[in-house]
C-alpha positions as CSV (number, residue, x, y, z in Angstrom):
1,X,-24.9,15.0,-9.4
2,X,-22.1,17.0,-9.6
3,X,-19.0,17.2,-6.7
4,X,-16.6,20.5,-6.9
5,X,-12.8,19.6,-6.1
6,X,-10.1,21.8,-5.7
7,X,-6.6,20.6,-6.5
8,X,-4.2,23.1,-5.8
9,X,-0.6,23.6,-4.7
10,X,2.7,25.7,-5.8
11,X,3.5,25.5,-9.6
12,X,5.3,22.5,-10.0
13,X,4.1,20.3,-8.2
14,X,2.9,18.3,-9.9
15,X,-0.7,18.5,-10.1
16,X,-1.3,18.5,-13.7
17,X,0.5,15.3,-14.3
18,X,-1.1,13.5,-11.5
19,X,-4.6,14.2,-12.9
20,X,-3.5,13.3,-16.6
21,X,-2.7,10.5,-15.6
22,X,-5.8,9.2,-13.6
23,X,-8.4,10.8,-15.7
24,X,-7.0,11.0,-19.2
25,X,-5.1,7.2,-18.9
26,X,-1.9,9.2,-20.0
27,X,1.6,7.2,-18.8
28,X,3.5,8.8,-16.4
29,X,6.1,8.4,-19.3
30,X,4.0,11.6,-21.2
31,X,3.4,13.4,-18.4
32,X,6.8,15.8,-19.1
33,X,4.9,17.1,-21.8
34,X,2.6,18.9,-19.8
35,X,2.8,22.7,-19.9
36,X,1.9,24.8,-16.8
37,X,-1.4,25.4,-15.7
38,X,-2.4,28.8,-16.2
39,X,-5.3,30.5,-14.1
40,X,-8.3,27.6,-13.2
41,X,-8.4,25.0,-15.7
42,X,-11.7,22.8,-14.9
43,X,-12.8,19.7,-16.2
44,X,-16.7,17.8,-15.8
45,X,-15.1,14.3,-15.4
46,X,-18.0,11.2,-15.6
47,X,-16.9,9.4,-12.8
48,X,-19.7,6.1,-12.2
49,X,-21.6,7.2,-14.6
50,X,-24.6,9.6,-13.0
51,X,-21.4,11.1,-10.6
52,X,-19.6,14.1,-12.1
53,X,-16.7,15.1,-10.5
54,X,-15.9,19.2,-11.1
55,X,-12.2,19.3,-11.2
56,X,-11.1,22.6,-10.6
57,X,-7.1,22.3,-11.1
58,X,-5.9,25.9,-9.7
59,X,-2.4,26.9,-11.4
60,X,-0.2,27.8,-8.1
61,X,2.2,30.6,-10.1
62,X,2.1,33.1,-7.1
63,X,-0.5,36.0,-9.0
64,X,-2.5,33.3,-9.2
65,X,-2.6,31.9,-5.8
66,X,-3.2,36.0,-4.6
67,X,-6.0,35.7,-7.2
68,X,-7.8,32.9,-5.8
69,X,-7.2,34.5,-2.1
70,X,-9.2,37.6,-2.8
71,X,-10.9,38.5,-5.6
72,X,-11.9,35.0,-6.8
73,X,-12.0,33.8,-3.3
74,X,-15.8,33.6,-3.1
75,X,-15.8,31.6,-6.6
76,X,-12.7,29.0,-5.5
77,X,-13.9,27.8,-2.4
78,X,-17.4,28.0,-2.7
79,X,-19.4,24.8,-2.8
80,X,-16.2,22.8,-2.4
81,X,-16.7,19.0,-1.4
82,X,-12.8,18.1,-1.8
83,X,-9.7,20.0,-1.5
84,X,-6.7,18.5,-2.5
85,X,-3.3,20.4,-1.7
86,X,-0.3,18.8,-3.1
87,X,3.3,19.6,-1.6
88,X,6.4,18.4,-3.5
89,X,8.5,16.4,-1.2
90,X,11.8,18.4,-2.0
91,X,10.6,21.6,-2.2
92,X,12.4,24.5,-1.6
93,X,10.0,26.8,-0.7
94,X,7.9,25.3,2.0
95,X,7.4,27.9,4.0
96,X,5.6,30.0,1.6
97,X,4.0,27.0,0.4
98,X,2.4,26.8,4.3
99,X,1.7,30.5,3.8
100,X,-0.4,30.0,1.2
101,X,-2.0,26.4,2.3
102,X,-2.8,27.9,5.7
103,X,-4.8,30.7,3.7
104,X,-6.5,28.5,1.4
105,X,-7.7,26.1,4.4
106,X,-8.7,29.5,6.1
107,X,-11.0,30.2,2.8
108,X,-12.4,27.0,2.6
109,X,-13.3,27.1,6.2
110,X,-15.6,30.2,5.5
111,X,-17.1,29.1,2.3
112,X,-17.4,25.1,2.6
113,X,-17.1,24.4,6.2
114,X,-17.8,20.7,5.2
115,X,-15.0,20.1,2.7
116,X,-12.7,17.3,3.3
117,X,-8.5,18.0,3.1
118,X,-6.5,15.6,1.5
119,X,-2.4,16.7,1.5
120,X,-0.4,15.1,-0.6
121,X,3.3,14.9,-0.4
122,X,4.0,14.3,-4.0
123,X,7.2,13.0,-5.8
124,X,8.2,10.5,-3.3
125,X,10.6,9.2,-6.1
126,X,13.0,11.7,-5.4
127,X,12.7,12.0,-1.7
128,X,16.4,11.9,-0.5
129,X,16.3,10.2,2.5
130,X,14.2,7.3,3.5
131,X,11.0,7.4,2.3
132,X,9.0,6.4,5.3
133,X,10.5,8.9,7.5
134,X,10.2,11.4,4.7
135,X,6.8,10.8,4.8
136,X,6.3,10.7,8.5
137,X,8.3,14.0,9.0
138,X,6.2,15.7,6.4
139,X,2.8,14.3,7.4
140,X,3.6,15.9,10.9
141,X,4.5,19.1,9.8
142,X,1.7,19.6,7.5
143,X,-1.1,18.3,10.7
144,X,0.5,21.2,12.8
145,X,0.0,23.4,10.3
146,X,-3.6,22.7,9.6
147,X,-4.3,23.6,13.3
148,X,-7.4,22.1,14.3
149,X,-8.8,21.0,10.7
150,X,-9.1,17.2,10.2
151,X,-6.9,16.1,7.6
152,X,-5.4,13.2,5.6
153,X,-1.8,12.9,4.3
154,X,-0.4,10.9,1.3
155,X,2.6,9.9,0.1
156,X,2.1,9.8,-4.1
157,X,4.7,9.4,-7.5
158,X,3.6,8.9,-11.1
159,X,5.9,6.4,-10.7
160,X,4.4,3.6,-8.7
161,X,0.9,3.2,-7.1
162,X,0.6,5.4,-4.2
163,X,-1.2,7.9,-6.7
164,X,-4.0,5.5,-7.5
165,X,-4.2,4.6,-3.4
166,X,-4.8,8.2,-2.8
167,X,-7.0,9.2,-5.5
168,X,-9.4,6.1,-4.8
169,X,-9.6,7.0,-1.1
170,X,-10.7,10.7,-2.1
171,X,-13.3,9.7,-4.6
172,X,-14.7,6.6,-1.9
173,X,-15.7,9.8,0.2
174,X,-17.6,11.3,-2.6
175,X,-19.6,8.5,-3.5
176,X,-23.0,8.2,-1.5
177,X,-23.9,5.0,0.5
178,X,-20.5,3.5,-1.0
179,X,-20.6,0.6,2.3
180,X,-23.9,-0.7,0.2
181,X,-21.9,-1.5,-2.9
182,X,-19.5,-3.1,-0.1
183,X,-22.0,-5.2,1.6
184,X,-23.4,-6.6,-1.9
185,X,-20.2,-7.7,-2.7
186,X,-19.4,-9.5,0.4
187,X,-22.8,-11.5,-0.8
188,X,-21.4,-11.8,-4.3
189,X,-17.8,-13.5,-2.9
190,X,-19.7,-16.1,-0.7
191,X,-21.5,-17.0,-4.1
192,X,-18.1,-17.6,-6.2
193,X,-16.6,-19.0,-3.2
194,X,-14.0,-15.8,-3.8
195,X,-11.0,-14.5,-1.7
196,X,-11.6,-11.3,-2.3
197,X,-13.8,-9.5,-4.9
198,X,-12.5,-5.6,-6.0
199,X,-14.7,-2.8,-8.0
200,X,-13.2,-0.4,-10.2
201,X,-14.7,2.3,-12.1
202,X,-14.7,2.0,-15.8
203,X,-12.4,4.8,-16.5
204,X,-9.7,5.7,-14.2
205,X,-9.7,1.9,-12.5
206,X,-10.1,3.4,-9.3
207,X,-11.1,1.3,-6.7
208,X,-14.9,2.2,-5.4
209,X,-15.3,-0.3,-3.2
210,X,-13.5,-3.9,-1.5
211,X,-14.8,-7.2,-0.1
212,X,-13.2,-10.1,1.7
213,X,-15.5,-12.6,3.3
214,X,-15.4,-13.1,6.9
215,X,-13.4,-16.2,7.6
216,X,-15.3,-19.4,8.1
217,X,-15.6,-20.9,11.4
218,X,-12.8,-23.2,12.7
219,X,-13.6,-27.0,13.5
220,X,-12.4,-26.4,16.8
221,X,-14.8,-23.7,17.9
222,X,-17.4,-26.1,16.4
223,X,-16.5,-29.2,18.4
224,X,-17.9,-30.0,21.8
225,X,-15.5,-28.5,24.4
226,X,-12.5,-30.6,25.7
227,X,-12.2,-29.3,29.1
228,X,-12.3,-31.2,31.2
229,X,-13.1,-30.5,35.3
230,X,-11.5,-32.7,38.9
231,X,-13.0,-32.2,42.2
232,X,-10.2,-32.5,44.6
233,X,-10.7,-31.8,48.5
234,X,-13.9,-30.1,47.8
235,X,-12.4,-27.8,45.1
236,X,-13.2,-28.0,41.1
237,X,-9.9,-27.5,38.8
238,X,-10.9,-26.8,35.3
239,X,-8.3,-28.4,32.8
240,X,-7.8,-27.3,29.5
241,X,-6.5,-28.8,26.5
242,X,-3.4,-28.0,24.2
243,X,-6.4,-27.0,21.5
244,X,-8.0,-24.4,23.8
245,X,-4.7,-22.6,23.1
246,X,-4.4,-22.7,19.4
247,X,-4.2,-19.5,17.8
248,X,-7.1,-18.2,16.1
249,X,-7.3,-18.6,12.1
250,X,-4.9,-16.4,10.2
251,X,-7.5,-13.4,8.7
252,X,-4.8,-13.7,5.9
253,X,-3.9,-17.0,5.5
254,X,-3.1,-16.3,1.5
255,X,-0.4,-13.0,2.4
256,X,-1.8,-11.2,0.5
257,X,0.0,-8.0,-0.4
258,X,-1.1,-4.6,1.4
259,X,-0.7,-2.5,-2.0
260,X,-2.0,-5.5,-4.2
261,X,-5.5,-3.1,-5.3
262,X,-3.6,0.1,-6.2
263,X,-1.0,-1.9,-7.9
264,X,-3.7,-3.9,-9.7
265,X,-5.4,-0.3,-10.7
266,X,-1.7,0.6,-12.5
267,X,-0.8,-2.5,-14.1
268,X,-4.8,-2.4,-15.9
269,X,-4.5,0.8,-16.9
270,X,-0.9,0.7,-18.1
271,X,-2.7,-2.7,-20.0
272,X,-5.6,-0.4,-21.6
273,X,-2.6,1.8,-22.8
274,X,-0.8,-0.8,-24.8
275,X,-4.6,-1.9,-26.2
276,X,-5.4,1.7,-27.6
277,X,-1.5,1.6,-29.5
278,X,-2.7,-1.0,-31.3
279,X,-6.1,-0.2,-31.4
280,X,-7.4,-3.2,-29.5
281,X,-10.0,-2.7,-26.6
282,X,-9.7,-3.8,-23.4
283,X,-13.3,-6.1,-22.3
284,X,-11.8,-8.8,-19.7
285,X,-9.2,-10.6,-18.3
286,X,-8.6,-14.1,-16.7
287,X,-5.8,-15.5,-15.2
288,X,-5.1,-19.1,-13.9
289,X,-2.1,-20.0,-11.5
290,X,-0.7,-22.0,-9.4
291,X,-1.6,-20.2,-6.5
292,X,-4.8,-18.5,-7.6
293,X,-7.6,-17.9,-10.3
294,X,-8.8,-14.1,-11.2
295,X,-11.2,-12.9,-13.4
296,X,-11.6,-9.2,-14.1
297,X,-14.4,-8.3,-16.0
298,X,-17.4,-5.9,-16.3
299,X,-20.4,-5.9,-14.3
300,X,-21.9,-2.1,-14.7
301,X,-22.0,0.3,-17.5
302,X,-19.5,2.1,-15.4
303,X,-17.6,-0.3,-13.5
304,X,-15.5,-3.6,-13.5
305,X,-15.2,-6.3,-11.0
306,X,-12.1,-8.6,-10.0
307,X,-12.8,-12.0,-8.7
308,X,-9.8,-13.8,-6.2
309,X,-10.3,-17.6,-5.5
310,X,-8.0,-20.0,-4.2
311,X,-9.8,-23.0,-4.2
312,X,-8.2,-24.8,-7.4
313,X,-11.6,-26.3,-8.1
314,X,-13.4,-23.1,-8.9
315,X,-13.6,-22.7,-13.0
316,X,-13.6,-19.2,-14.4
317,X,-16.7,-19.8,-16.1
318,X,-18.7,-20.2,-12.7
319,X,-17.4,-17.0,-12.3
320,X,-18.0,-15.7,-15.4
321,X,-21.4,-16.5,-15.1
322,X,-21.6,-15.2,-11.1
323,X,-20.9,-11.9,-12.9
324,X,-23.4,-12.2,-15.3
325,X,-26.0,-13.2,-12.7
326,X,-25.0,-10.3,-10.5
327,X,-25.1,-7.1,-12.8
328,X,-29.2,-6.5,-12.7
329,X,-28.8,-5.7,-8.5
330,X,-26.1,-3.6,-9.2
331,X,-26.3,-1.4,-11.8
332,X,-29.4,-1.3,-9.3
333,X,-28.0,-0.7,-6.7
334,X,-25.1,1.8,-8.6
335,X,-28.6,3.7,-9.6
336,X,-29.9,4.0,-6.3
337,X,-26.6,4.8,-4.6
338,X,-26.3,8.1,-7.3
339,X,-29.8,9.2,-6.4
340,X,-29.9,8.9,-2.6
């Protein structure tokens, strides 16, 4: 099954670099290497193994982008399940750059009405003023632009891992019945007893899908009630106790960071790098803290799991073997997910 995406934007951009680096485990420390992209460069990237995502990376020199706006138009935006339009962050020429964005969204209107937009502000490193309202001034310009068309705005650098946040939301969309994967892992954390249990694809390490197990039931809510009741003068006053007005249980007792599966998706990859310099492989990892136990390690052809437990008593080979236990349903389920 094959999925067209369009990455486009002015020369410069950085679009090259962005996709050397997620699909060709390049670190951002190569990327300045990179020539220009000349013309349509496309590349049949095996993404979950059955998937195959048809990268069309569109060089944005300005004959090209009056290319791909008339006679190549038809070819472009044809069949088109992703467009990606990235905007440097300090350009200098953004007003032509929303010339040209407002045509292409035009075009892929016409010929793939069903497309989804992704706009990504790109080289937030060297945004001069504060990033966040950086961001939020550019994410606001770029929604009026796109008029009525439903869109979603990142903020991305090489740099750090708002590049891998972004490109795993984009490819989530692309991968059919992708809340199944979701729901079987919720099943595989109450196993293992887990925090949280994370897929990544084999390749890039992007994350495909997430699971943290609902919270368990407080002993309070499981108690008889305490409230008590008084008839006075005819009247019933209910009384309640000081535990009626307990908070309820933190949903993230552990503070866990916001960015902590993007981040984990750099520092793996940036790991796999240093294993190919010295021609090691990369099969697994296990880590045992203080705070917490993880074990990262494969459970598809085409993908890897991470496991997260807190509870101390947990070994990593009861995980280990979880993992083992678990990989018949979901290469599966990975099977029947590519087919549907």
């Amino acid at each position: 099954m094959k999925k067209k995406v369009l990455l486009m934007g002015a020369s410069g951009s950085g679009k090259t670099s962005m996709r050397s680096l997620i699909f060709s485990n390049n670190p951002a420390s190569l990327t300045s290497r990179l020539g220009a992209t000349i013309d349509v460069e496309q590349n049949h990237v095996r993404f979950l193994g059955d998937l195959i995502l048809n990268l069309w990376d569109c060089g944005g020199q300005d004959a090209f982008m009056d290319s791909y706006l008339s006679i190549q138009q038809a070819t472009i935006f044809q069949h088109v399940g992703v467009m990606i339009y990235v905007f440097e962050v300090e350009t200098r020429n953004m007003e032509k750059d929303l010339d040209y964005y407002k045509a292409c969204l035009t075009a892929l209107k016409k010929y793939s009405p069903n497309a989804a937009v992704f706009l990504l502000v790109h080289k937030m490193d060297l945004a001069r003023g504060p990033k966040a309202e950086t961001l939020a001034r550019k994410s606001k310009e770029l929604k009026e632009a796109s008029g009525d068309a439903e869109v979603t705005v990142f903020g991305t650098s090489i740099y750090d891992e708002s590049l891998y946040n972004a490109w795993s939301r984009i490819v989530h969309i692309l991968i059919p019945n992708a809340s199944v994967l979701s729901r079987h892992l919720a099943k595989l954390a109450a196993a293992c007893s887990a925090t949280e249990v994370v897929l990544f694809e084999r390749t890039t390490f992007l994350v495909i899908a997430t699971s943290t197990p609902p919270a368990p039931p407080s002993v309070a809510s499981a108690a008889p009630s305490t409230s008590s009741s008084a008839r006075t003068n005819g009247h019933t006053s209910v009384g309640t106790s000081h535990e009626d007005h307990e908070a309820e249980p933190d949903p993230d007792p552990h503070k866990m960071a916001p960015t902590r599966y993007e981040r984990t998706s750099e520092l793996i990859k940036a790991f796999k790098y240093s294993c190919a310099r010295v021609r090691e492989e990369f099969h697994a990892l296990e880590m045992e803290l203080p705070e917490f136990t993880a074990v990262l390690d494969e459970l598809t052809r085409n993908t890897y799991v991470l496991i997260v437990v807190h509870d101390p008593t947990i070994e990593t080979a009861a995980l280990r073997m979880n993992i083992r236990l678990a990989r018949p349903k979901f290469e599966e389920l990975q099977g029947d997910s590519l087919l549907s």
